[in-house]
Each structure stands twice: as C-alpha cells, then as structure tokens.
Phi, psi and omega in degrees: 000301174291350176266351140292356173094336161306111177258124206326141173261197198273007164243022160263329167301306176315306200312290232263292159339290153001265180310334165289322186301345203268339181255036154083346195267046195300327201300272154345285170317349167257299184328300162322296148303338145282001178278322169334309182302316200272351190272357168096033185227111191306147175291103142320210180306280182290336161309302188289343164289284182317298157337322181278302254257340190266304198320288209300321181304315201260041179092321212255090161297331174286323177286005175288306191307308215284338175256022159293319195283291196295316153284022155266336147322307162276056129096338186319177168219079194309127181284173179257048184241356158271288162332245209327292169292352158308299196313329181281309183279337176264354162318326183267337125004317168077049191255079178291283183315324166318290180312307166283001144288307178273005179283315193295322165303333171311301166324309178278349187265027236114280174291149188277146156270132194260160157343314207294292188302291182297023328140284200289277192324333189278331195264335165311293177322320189270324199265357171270003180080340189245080137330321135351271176313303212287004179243353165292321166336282191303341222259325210295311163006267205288331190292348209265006187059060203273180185229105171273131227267160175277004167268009157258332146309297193317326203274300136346310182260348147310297175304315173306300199311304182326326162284359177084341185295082170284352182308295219281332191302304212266334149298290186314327205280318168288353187263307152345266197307335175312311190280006166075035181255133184295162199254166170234204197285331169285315175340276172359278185265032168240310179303325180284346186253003207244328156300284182323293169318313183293354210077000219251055194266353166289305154270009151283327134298335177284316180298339188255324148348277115021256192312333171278282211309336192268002185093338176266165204256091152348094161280205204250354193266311155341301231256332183286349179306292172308300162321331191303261186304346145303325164296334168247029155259351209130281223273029208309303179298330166290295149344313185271349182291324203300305185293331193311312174294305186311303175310320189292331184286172174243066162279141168321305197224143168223052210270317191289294204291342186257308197306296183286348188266311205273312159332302170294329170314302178312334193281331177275018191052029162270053198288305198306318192292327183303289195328269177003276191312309168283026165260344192256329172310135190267339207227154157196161156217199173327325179255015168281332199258341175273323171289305188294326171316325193286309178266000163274322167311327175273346150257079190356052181250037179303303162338306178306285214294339180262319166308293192302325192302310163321296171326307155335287202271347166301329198284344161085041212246106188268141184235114185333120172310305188309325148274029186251306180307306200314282209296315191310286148356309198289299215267347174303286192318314208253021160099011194249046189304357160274287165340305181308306210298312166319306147342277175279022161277305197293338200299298176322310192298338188268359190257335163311308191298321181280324194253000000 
C-alpha cells in the first residue's frame, strides 16, 4: 500500500492493530498505534478501543487501565462500549474491586450501564466466591428495569445452587419461563442441575426427555450433570449405565463425566472397583488423581494413595497440594514418618524438575 503511495487512513491501522493483537503480537500491535501519533493521524474512537480491548485479551491489564487513565486526562471521553470492555477484562483478570470501581465511574459518567455490563460484574462476583455482592448486582438490575437475558438467569441460578438457596433457584428458574425467555441448552442443563441438587432425577430425566424430542443436542456436560446426581443420589449402577451410553456417543471427551463416576465410587465406598475404573481410562488429569489420593487417604488406605501419588508425579502429572498434604498426615498419624519423610524428598525433587 505504501509503496503505491497510498496512505493508510486510522481504519486500515485499526484493522492492522487488530490482527496483531488478536495473533499474539501485542508488541507490534503498539508499534502500530505508535505510528498513528507520529504520522499525525487522529486516532478514533475504536483505535482506542482497540488498544484496551487487545492489552486486556493479551495480559496487560495494567497497561489497559493506565492508558484508559491518560486519556481520560487528555480530555477523551469514553463511551460505554470502552467501559465494557476495561470493565470484561478486568472481571477476567479477576480484578473484582477494579471493575466495580470503574462500573461506579461508569455511573457517575453519564452513561447508562446495559445489561452486558452488569452481566460481566455479576458473573466475576460469583467466580470470586462473593455471592453477596453478585446478587446485590442482580437486585440493582431488576429494580433499575434491566430485562434479563437466559444468560444472566443461567448465571444467577448457578450461583444460588451453589449456595444451597434452591429455594431461591428454583424461583428464579420459574420466573425465567413466566418472562417468556426461551430456554437454550444452558438454560437446560442449569435446570438438570438444578433436579439433581434436589434429588429430583426422576424429572430431570423427563426434562432430558423433553430436550431430545424438541430437537437439541444434549451435551457432554447434560450427561456429566446426570452422573453427577446419580453418584449422589446413590444410584452408583445407573450412573455407570449412563456413562456406558455416553462413552457409546461421539463426544470428544468424557474425562469430566468419569472423574464424578470415579468420585462417587470412593463415596459409596467402592474403592477397589474406582481403582479398576482408573486403571481402565486411557486419558486422566489432575483432578482424577487428586480425587482418588483424597479418597483412598479417607479410607485410611495411604500406602495405595502415596504409591499413586508417586506414580503421578513421575508422570511429570500436578496433584492438589492439599492431597499431597493428606497422605503425608496420613502416613505420619498411623506411624510411618520414614515413608513420609521419603514422600516428601521426592515430592520436592518433582517439583525441581517441573519448574
């Protein structure tokens, strides 16, 4: 382009910013906005948008907020589609106290905050654990008469169960279909999860009924739901018909859907049968090997759980410090403090090695 003499205007530079940020390059992708400056070519809007919106996709959260601060010093004045996207990075960041410093400035500026926005703080609030705040969130909504979307019910009635309000969940859920919002496959499968937590697996099946006849495609996460709540219902052989049909399916993975089947076993006290099963998985990961250390350690079976643990870490395969901690505890308390001791030399030696 420039060597026909044509010269870029600021939305072939946007463009081209773009692509770097989006390939990894942020470093390029400054080079870029710095030429914008030096050539004398005003920036918009979306130049600067673009600039927040690649820092924050690439890490550099901080350099988003400071250069969000300096132009707001040189007089910009950010719209809320700049507010949304700082406030989304830093919620993924997991700069929860940031975001809602700048959701307040958002507030005070003018600008209205849509849906989008409290959306993003509120599912931040819940993935930080502070239920509180995210449902002080949800309430601010409704009083201000946001119209909520099913991903902000779905985001909400996850979070009550989580909290145990099933009460509240289960209000909300019915309050969802009252507004006529269709439901899609997360709707779906936060309602199947929401029939489980109750204990309710009988209509969680007729509901998984339901969802084949109406035409959608169940996903692998629908079927770990349903394993989920059959291992804590109990029901340990139905579970394993369930996974047997899943595995029969053409899912990628069903690595999650084995991980809660091999949990409920340790949980019925079917330890011998979980070994089996994880002897038989072609794929395992971390938290397969950490739920079995965890629970052959509560059946004081720590010889089993320190051979696997071992096994693992030769496997160059990280194990939750916290079951790492059991069996050591495990095997001190029943008297074998040269074996512990022996554990943790090697425990160390694998973590040299890994970093």
């Amino acid at each position: 382009m420039l060597q026909k003499g044509i010269h870029p205007d600021v939305l072939s530079y946007n463009s081209l910013m773009h692509c770097f940020f989006k390939s990894g390059q942020p470093d390029e992708a400054y080079r870029v906005f710095r030429d914008i400056i030096l050539n004398n070519i005003y920036p918009s809007t979306d130049t600067f948008n673009t600039m927040i919106n690649g820092l924050c996709k690439n890490g550099y959260i901080e350099n988003a907020l400071m250069l969000f601060r300096n132009l707001q010093r040189r007089g910009f004045t950010p719209g809320i589609v700049t507010y949304n996207i700082l406030i989304d990075g830093l919620c993924k960041c997991g700069k929860l106290r940031a975001a809602r410093t700048i959701l307040k400035e958002l507030g005070e500026s003018g600008h209205i905050p849509n849906t989008i926005t409290y959306t993003t703080v509120m599912k931040c609030c819940f993935r930080s654990r502070q239920f509180e705040q995210g449902l002080e969130i949800f309430s601010e909504m409704k009083e201000k008469g946001y119209t909520h979307d099913a991903f902000s019910y779905c985001t909400i009635i996850g979070a009550l169960i989580k909290m145990d309000r099933i009460k509240e969940a289960n209000e909300c859920m019915e309050q969802m279909i009252r507004n006529g919002i269709e439901p899609d496959m997360v709707s779906y499968n936060t309602l199947i999860n929401l029939y489980c937590k109750e204990g309710r697996m009988e209509a969680a099946y007729n509901l998984l009924d339901e969802i084949e006849k109406g035409g959608f495609d169940c996903d692998k996460y629908t079927h770990t739901i349903l394993i989920d709540g059959l291992c804590k219902t109990g029901n340990i052989e139905a579970a394993e018909r369930h996974l047997n049909r899943m595995s029969m399916t053409s899912f990628d993975s069903n690595l999650v859907a084995f991980n809660c089947f091999l949990d409920g076993l340790c949980k019925a006290g079917r330890i011998d049968y979980a070994m089996k099963v994880f002897k038989s998985m072609e794929v395992k990961d971390s938290f397969t090997y950490s739920s079995l250390v965890h629970n052959l350690c509560k059946a004081r079976r720590f010889h089993s759980a320190s051979k696997l643990l071992l096994s693992c870490l030769r496997g160059g395969m990280k194990v939750l410090r916290s079951a790492q901690r059991a069996v050591l505890r495990g095997l001190r308390s029943s008297g074998f403090t040269g074996e512990a001791r022996r554990l943790q030399s090697k425990i160390r030696l694998a973590r040299i090695l890994r970093y």
